[in-house]
C-alpha positions in Angstrom: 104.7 40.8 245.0 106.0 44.0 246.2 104.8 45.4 249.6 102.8 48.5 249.4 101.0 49.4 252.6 101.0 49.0 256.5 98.4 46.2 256.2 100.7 44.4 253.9 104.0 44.1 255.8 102.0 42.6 258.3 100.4 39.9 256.6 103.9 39.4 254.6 105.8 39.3 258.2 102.8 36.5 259.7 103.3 34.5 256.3 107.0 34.5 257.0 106.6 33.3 260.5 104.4 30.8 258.7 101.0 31.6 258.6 98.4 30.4 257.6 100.1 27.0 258.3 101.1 27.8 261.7 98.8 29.9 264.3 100.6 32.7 265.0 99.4 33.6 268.8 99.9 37.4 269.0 97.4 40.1 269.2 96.8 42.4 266.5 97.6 45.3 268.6 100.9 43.8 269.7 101.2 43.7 265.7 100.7 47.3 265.4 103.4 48.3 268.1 105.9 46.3 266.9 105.5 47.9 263.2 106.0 50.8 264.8 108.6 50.1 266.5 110.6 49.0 263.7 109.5 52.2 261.9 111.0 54.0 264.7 114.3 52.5 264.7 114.2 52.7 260.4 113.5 56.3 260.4 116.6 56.9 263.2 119.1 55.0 261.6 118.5 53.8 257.9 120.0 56.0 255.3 116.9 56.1 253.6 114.5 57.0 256.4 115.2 60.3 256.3 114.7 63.2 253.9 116.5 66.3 253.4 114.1 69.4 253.3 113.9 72.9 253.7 110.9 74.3 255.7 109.0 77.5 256.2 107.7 79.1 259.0 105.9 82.4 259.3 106.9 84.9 262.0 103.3 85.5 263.4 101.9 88.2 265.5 99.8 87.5 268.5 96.2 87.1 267.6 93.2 88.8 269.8 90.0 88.4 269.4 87.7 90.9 270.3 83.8 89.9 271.2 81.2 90.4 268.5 80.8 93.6 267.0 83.6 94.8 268.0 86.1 96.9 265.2 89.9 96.5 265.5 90.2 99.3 262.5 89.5 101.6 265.3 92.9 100.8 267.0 96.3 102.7 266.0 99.1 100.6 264.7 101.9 100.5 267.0 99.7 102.0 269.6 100.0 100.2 273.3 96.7 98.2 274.7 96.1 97.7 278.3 94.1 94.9 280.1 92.0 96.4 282.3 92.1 93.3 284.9 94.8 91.9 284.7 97.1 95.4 283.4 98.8 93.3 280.6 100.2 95.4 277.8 101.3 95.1 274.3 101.8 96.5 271.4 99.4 96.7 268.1 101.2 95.6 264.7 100.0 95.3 261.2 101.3 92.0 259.7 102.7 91.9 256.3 99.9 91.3 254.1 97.1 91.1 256.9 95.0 94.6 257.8 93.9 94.6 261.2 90.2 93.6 260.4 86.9 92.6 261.9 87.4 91.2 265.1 91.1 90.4 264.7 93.8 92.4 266.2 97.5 91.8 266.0 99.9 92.8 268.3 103.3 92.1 269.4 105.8 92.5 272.7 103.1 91.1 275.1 103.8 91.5 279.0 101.7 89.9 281.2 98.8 87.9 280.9 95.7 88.9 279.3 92.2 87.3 280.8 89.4 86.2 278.7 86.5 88.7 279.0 88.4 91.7 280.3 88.3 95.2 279.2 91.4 96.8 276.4 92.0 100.1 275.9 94.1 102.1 273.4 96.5 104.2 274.9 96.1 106.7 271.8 92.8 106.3 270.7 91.3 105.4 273.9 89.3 102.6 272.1 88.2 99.7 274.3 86.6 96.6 273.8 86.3 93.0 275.2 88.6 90.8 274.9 87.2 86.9 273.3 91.0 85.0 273.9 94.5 85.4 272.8 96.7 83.3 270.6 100.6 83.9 271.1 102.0 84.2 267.9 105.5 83.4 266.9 107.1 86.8 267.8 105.9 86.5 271.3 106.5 82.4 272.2 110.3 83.1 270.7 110.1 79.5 269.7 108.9 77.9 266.9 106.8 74.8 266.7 107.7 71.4 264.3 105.9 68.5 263.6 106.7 64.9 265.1 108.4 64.1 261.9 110.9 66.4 262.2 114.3 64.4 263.6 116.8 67.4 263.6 118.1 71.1 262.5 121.1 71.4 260.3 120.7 75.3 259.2 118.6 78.0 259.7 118.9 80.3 256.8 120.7 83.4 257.3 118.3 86.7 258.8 118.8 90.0 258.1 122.3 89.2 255.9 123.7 92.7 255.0 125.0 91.6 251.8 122.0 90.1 250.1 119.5 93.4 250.0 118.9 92.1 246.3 118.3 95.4 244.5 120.4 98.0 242.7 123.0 99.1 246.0 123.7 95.4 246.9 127.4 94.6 246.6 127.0 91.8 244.6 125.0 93.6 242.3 127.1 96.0 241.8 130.1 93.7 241.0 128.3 92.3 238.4 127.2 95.1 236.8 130.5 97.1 236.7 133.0 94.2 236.8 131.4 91.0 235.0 129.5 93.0 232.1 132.1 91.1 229.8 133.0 87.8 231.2 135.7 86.9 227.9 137.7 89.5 229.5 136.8 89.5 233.1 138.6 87.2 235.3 136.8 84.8 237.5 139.4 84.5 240.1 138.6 88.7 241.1 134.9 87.8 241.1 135.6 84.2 243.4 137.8 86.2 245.8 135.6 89.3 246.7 132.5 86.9 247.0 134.6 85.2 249.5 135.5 88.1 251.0 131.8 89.7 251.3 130.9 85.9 252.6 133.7 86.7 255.4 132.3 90.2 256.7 129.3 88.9 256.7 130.2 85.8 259.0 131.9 88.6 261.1 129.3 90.9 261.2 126.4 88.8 261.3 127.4 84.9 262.0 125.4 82.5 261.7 122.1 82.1 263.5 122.6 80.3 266.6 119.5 78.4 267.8 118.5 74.9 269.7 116.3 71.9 269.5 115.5 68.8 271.1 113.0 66.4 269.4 111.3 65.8 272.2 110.3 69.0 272.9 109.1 69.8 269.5 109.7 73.3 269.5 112.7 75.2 267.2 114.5 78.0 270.0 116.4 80.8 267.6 118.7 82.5 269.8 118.8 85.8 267.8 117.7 89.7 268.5 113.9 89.5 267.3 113.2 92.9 267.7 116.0 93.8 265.0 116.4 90.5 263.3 113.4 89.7 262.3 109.6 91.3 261.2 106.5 89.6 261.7 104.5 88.6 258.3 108.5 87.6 257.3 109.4 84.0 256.9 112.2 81.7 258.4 113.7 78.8 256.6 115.1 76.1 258.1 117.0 72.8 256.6 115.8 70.2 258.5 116.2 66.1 258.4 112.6 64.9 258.4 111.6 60.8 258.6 110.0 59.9 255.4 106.2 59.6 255.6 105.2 56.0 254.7 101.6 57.1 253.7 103.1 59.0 251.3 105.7 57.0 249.6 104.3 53.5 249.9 107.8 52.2 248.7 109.2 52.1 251.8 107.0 49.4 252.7 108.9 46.9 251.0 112.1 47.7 252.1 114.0 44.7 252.6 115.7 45.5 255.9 112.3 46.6 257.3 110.3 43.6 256.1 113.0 41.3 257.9 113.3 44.1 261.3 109.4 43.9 261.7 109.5 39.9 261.1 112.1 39.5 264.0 110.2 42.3 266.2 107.1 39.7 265.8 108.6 36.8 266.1 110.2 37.9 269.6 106.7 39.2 270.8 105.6 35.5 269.5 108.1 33.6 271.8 107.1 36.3 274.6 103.6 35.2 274.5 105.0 31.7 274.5 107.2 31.6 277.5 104.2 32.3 279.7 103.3 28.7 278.9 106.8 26.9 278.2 106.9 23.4 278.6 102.8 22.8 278.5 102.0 20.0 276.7 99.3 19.9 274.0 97.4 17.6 272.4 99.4 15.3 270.3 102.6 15.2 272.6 103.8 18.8 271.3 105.3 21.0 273.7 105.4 24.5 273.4 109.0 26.0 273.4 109.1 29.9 273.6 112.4 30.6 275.1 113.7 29.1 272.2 112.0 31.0 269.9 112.6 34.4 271.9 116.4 33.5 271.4 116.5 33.1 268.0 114.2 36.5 267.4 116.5 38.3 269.5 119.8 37.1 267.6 118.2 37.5 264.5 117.4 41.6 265.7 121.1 41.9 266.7 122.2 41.2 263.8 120.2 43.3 261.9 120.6 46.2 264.1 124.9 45.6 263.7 124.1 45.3 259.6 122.4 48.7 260.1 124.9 50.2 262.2 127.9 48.8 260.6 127.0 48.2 256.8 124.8 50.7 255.8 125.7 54.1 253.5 127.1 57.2 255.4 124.9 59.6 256.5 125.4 63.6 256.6 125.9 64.7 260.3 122.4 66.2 262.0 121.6 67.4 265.2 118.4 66.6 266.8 
């Protein structure tokens, strides 16, 4: 019967340990932790733990909100705003796609630190109003925020490429359209060189974007020019390894190796529990032996953790 949820692979773990025959004397929340332990260790080093998968993030301006009634149409775009209190500035911006509206006003380039409840005033228009709160926006934090899920970054696509403008003046347009109109008498080889040559300028004009992250910290650091490389309502898309979600695809449930990793995790916890009373006798003339059964667990782990290491498929190179 296969495995299909989290509730499952515990009960098919105790049974293996040989419930209900045997009392198995661990708590249910030492249960859960160990499960997730073992999903842990799955998602890190299992070649089918992780997924490939390219994810989009929105380059957002900072968010104000202004107090009730208040009109952010009367503000000029790109005029400069100026906290009365605290004499923060920056900069109004319309997003792509999203009017300054309401009580919402977007801005970018933020110095200083705005206060809830202080006074703004347009530097043009000489509007003011009262501030509600701020959210930074991407633009402003220079970072971008991931999920948990997330284990590491292998590309960020390429921003602000000079050779990919996609409409009628783009190089590769052009090639086409003059050069490959014909392809029975058009040579590939012409066509494959000069795309690797445009592929070369650009890597020496542009590069490639250069950025950092640590899993821990949960946040995606793009160490580009984001005043030239980048406009706010745009989007960045970066490939990214990201652990399989076992709510989702209940198939990972049964994996073999993760049915027998969570058994051994349990099964040491078991002999843990046990030690604290090795060498009490019960009723009956059985003595309780825990160290032994701690032992075994832990061999049994071992040697999982070597198949892992050792026998499972190649995995592609991520950084994390």
């Amino acid at each position: 019967m296969a495995v299909t949820s989290r509730t499952e692979l515990k009960q098919w773990c105790l049974r293996d340990l040989g419930a209900p025959v045997l009392e198995i004397n661990i708590d249910e929340d030492q249960i859960e932790d160990r499960v997730d332990e073992a999903i842990e260790y799955w998602h890190q080093y299992h070649f089918d733990g992780i997924e490939e998968i390219y994810m989009k993030h929105k380059i957002t301006a900072t968010s104000i909100t202004l107090s009730a009634g208040s009109t952010a149409e009367n503000y000029d775009n790109l005029e400069i705003i100026i906290g009365e209190t605290s004499g923060a500035v920056a900069t109004i911006v319309t997003e792509i796609g999203v009017l300054n509206t309401g009580t919402t006003l977007k801005v970018k380039d933020v110095v200083g630190t705005f206060q809830e409840g202080e006074t703004i005033t347009g530097s043009n228009s000489g509007h003011s109003d009262t501030l509600a709160s701020i959210t930074l926006g991407t633009y402003d934090l220079r970072y971008i925020d991931l999920p948990d899920a997330v284990y590491g970054i292998a590309e960020i696509m390429t921003i602000g490429q000079s050779s990919s403008s996609k409409n009628m003046f783009d190089l590769q347009y052009q090639l086409r359209l003059n050069d490959l109109y014909d392809m029975t008498s058009t040579s590939l080889i012409y066509f494959k060189t000069v795309m690797q040559h445009l592929d070369l300028l650009n890597f020496e004009i542009n590069g490639h974007v250069r950025y950092r992250f640590n899993r821990r910290m949960g946040r995606l650091f793009l160490d580009i020019n984001w005043e030239h490389d980048v406009v706010i309502g745009e989007y960045i898309v970066a490939k990214t390894y990201r652990a399989l979600d076992p709510t989702t695809y209940s198939r990972v449930w049964d994996e073999p190796w993760l049915k027998k990793y969570t058994t051994a995790l349990i099964k040491k916890q078991w002999g843990t529990n046990l030690k604290k009373f090795s060498g009490l006798q019960l009723p009956g003339g059985v003595t309780l032996d825990g160290n032994s059964l701690y032992d075994e667990a832990v061999n049994e782990i071992r040697e999982l953790e070597e198949q892992m290491i050792n026998k499972s498929a190649p995995l592609d190179l991520y950084m994390g």
